[in-house]
C-alpha positions in Angstrom: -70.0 -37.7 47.9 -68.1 -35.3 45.5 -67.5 -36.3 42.0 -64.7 -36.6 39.8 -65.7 -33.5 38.3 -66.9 -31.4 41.5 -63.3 -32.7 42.9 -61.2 -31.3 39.3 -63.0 -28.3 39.4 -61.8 -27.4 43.1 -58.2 -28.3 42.4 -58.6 -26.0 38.8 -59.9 -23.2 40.8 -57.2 -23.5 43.4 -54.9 -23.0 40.3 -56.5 -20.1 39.3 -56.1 -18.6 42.6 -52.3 -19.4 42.4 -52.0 -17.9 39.4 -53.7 -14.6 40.2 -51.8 -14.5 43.2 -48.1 -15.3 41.2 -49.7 -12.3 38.7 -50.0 -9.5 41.5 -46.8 -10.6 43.5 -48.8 -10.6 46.8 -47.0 -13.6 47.7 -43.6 -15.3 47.5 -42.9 -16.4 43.5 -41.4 -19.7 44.8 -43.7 -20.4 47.6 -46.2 -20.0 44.5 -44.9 -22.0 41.9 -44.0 -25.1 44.2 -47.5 -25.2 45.2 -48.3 -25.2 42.0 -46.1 -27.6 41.2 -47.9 -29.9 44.2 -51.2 -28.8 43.0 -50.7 -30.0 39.4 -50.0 -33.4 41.1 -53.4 -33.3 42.6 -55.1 -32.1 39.2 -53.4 -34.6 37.1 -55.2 -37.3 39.4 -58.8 -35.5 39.3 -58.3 -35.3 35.2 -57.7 -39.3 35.2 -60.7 -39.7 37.4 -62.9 -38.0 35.2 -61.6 -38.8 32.5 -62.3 -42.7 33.2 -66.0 -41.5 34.2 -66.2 -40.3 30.8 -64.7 -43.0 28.7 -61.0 -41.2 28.4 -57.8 -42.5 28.4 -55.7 -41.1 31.3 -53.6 -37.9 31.0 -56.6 -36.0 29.3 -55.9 -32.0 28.2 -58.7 -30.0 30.1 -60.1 -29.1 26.7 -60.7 -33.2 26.1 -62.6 -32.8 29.2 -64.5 -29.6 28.5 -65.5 -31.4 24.9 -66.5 -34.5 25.8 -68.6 -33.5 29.1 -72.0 -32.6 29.4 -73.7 -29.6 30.6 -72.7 -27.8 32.6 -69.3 -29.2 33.1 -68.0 -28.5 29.6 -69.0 -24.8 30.1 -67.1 -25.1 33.7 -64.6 -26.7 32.2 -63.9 -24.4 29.1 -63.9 -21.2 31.8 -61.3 -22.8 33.9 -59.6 -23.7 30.2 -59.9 -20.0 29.1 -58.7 -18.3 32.3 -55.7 -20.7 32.6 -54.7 -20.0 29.0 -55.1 -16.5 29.6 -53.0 -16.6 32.6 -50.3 -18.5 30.9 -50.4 -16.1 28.0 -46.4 -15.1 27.0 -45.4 -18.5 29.2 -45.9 -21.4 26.9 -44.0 -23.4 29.7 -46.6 -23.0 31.8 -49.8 -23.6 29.4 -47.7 -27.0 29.0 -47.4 -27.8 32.4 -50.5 -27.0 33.9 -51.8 -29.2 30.7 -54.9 -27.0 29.4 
């Protein structure tokens, strides 16, 4: 059975990938961003679902997360947190939407 976590991690990776891929324009920009757009849908649910296993209220930041989980999710966590950050660096817009 996967776990809230095990199941935000794979949608926060799949952002990652998205990300890279919008970053090296090896794909359509548009194709990218509205599957990022779906894919935030499917993150925001993972993020309520752990957040409830840990005691949250819903629509947690991923740094809530990262803090208030234990080893080694909070170090999972705070990568996917960094290397979202880093690939929203110069697009506040998108730091906001993708909720890190």
């Amino acid at each position: 059975m996967v776990t809230p976590m095990e199941r935000l991690s794979t949608v926060l990776w799949h952002q990652r990938e998205l990300l890279t891929s919008l970053e090296h324009a090896h794909t359509d920009a548009d194709a990218v961003r509205h599957e990022l757009r779906r894919t935030e849908v499917l993150r925001a649910v993972a993020a309520d679902e752990a957040a409830g296993a840990l005691g949250l209220g819903p629509c947690p930041t991923l740094a809530e997360l990262a803090a208030r989980s234990g080893s080694p999710w909070s170090e999972v966590l705070a990568d996917h947190h960094a290397a979202l950050t880093a690939a929203g660096a110069g697009q506040p817009s998108l730091v906001d939407f993708l909720r890190v």
